[in-house]
C-alpha positions in Angstrom: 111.8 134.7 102.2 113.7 133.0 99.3 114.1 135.9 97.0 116.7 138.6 99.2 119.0 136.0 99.8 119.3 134.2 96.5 119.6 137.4 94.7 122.7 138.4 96.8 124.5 135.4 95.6 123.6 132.6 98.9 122.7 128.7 98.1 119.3 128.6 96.4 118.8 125.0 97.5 119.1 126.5 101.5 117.5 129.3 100.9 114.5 127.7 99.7 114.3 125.1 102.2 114.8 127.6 104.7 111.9 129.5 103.5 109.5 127.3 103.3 109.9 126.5 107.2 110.0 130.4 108.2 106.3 130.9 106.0 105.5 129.0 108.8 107.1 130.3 111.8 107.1 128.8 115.2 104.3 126.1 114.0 107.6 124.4 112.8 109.2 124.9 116.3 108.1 122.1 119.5 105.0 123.2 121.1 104.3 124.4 117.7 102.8 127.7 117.7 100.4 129.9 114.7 101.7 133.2 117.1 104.6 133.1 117.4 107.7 134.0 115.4 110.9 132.2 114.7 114.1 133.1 113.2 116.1 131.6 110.4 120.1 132.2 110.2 121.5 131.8 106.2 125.0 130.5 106.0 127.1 129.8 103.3 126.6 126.3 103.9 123.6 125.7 106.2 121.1 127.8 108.1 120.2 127.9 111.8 116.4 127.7 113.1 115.7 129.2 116.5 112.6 130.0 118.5 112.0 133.0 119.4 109.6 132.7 122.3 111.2 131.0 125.5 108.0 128.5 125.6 109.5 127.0 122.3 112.3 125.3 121.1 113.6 123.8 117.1 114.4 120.1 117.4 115.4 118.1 114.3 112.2 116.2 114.6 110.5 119.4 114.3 112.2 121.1 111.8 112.6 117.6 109.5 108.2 117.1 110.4 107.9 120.9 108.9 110.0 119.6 105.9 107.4 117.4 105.1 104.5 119.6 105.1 102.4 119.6 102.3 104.4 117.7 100.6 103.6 114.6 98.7 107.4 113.5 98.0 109.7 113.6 101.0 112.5 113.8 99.2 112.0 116.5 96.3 110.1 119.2 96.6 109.1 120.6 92.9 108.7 124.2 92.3 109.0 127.0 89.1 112.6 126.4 87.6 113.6 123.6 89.3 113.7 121.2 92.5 114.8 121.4 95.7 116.4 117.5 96.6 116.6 116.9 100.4 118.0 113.3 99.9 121.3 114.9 101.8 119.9 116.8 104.2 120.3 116.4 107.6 119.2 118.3 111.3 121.9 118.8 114.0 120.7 119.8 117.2 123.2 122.8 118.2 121.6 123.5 121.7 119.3 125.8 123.3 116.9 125.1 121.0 118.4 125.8 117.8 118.7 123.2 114.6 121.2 123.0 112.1 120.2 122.0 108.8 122.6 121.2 105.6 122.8 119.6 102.3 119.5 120.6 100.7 120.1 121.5 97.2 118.4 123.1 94.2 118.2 121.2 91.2 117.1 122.9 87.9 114.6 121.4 85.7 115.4 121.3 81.6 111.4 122.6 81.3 110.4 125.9 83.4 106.6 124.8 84.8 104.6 127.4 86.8 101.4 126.4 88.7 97.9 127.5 87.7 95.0 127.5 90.1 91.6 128.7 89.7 88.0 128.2 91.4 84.2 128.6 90.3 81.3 129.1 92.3 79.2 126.1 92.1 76.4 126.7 94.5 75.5 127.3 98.7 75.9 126.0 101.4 74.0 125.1 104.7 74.4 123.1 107.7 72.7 121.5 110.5 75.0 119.9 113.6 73.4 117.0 115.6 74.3 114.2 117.8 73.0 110.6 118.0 73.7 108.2 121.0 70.3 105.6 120.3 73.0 102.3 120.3 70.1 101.0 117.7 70.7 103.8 115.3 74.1 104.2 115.4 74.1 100.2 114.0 72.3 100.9 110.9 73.5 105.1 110.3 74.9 104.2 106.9 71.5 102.6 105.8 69.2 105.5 107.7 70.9 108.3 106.1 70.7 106.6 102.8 66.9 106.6 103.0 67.1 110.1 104.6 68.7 111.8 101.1 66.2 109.4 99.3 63.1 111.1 101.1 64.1 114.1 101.2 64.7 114.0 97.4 61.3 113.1 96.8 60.0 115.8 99.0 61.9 118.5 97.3 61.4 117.0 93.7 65.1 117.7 93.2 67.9 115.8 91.0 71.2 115.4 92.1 72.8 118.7 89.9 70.2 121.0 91.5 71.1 120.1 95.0 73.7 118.3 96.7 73.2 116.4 100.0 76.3 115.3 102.7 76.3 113.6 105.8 79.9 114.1 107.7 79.5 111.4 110.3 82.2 111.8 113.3 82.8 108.7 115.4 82.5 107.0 112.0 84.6 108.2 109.0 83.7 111.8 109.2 87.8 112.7 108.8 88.5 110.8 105.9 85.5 109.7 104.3 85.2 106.4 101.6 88.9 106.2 102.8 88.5 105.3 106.7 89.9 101.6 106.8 87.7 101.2 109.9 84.9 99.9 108.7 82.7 98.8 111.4 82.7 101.6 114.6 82.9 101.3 118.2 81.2 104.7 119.4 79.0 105.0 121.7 77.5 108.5 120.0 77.6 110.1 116.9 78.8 113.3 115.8 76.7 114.1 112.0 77.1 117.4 109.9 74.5 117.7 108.1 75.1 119.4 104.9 73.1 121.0 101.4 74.7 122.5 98.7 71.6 124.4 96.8 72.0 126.6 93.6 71.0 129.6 95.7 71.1 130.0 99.7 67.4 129.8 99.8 67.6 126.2 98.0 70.3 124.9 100.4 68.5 126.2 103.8 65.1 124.8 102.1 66.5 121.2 101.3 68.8 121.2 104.8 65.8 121.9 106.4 63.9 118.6 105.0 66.7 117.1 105.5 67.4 117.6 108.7 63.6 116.6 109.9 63.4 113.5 108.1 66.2 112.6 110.0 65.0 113.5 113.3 62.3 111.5 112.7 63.1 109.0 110.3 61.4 105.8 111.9 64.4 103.4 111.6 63.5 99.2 112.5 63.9 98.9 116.2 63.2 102.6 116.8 61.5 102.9 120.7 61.4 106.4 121.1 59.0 108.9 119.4 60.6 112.0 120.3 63.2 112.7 117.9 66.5 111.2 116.3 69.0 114.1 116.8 70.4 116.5 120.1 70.8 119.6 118.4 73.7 121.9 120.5 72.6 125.1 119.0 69.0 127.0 118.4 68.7 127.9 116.0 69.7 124.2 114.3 70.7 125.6 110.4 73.7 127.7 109.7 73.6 129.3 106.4 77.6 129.4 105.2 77.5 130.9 101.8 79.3 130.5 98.8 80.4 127.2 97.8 83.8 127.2 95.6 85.8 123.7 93.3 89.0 124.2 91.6 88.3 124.4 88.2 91.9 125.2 86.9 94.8 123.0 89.1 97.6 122.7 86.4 101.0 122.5 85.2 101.7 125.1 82.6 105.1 125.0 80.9 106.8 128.8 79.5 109.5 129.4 77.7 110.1 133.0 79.8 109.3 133.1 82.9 110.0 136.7 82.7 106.5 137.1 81.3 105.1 138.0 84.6 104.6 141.5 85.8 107.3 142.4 88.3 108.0 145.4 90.2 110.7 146.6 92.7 110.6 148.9 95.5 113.7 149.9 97.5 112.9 150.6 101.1 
């Protein structure tokens, strides 16, 4: 979106910032929206958002909330070349829907860094859903599945680097993990994704599969019913998902030329 306008001379700093919002589209707009499209106006000194469905409108919450998306700095946003600062900006609302923005600026860098990002396949991956609602278990989940992986370990005969074991426990800290602040939870019922990463997709439905019975089963202290632990929503219970994939390259690179990379222009 960036490129046409700064190479016929407008604002980089805008243009960029603009950009960045319209890669977006209407999910930028209030109701955000991933289907709709929205159009951005380039000025010599600002740019204009509007909505281009009637159901939507720009506001300068939205378009400031958009600003900050995926972005661990709200006021600079780095990039190759340079930064944009938004410590000037500012969103007027200009009616029927449309937002002004101005004073976002391009700063260049004294270094030029490009981004490098690259991936490796480090196994596969299966799944079971279930849902727990015994009030008993749900007090002691953290020690049950603990003894659960432990089990099914032995079962299997397999170390940690041949297969991988997580329980994603909704209701609890399933969303963000050994970071919930929450420590002790309220729910009534459980949500748990049950999950086995395996070196092949036979390995991972194999040691989901022990997995997942020992924990319908597992007989926890103060355990009444025989039955089973779990309410599975789908039959089968396992989902095979495939490929599993890590960054193994996420780095800063500094060039002297940019210009080393391939480029190639097409008039249309």
């Amino acid at each position: 979106f960036a490129a046409l306008p700064i190479s016929l001379g407008y604002d980089p700093g805008l243009a960029l910032h603009l950009g960045k919002i319209l890669e977006c589209a209407a999910i930028a707009a209030t109701p955000g929206s991933g289907s709709d499209c929205a159009l951005g106006i380039l000025e010599e000194d600002s740019f204009i958002l509007e909505a281009l469905s009637p159901e939507r409108k720009f506001t300068p919450q939205s378009a400031a909330a958009h600003t900050l998306y995926e972005k661990s700095d709200p006021y600079e946003l780095p990039g190759p070349g340079g930064v944009i600062n938004l410590r000037s900006c500012s969103f007027e609302d200009i009616g029927r829907g449309r937002v002004r923005v101005r004073g976002s600026r391009f700063v260049p860098t004294e270094d030029y860094w490009v981004k490098l990002e690259g991936v490796r396949l480090t196994g596969y991956r299966s799944i079971s859903v279930a849902g727990v609602r015994d009030p008993i278990m749900i007090s002691k989940i953290e020690s049950i599945l603990k003894a659960v992986e432990t089990r099914a370990r032995e079962i299997m005969k397999i170390r940690p680097e041949e297969g991988r074991i997580f329980f994603h426990v909704y209701g609890q800290n399933g969303v963000m993990g050994e970071l919930e602040p929450v420590r002790k939870t309220r729910a009534h019922e459980l949500g748990i994704v049950i999950e086995a990463i395996g070196r092949s997709q036979e390995e991972a439905d194999a040691l989901l599969a022990v997995t997942r019975s020992a924990l319908l089963h597992y007989g926890y202290e103060g355990r009444i019913a025989t039955a089973g632990n779990l309410a599975f929503p789908f039959s089968p219970s396992d989902v095979a998902m495939g490929q599993v994939y890590e960054f193994s390259i996420y780095h800063l690179m500094k060039v002297d030329d940019p210009g080393f990379f391939r480029t190639e222009t097409e008039n249309i």
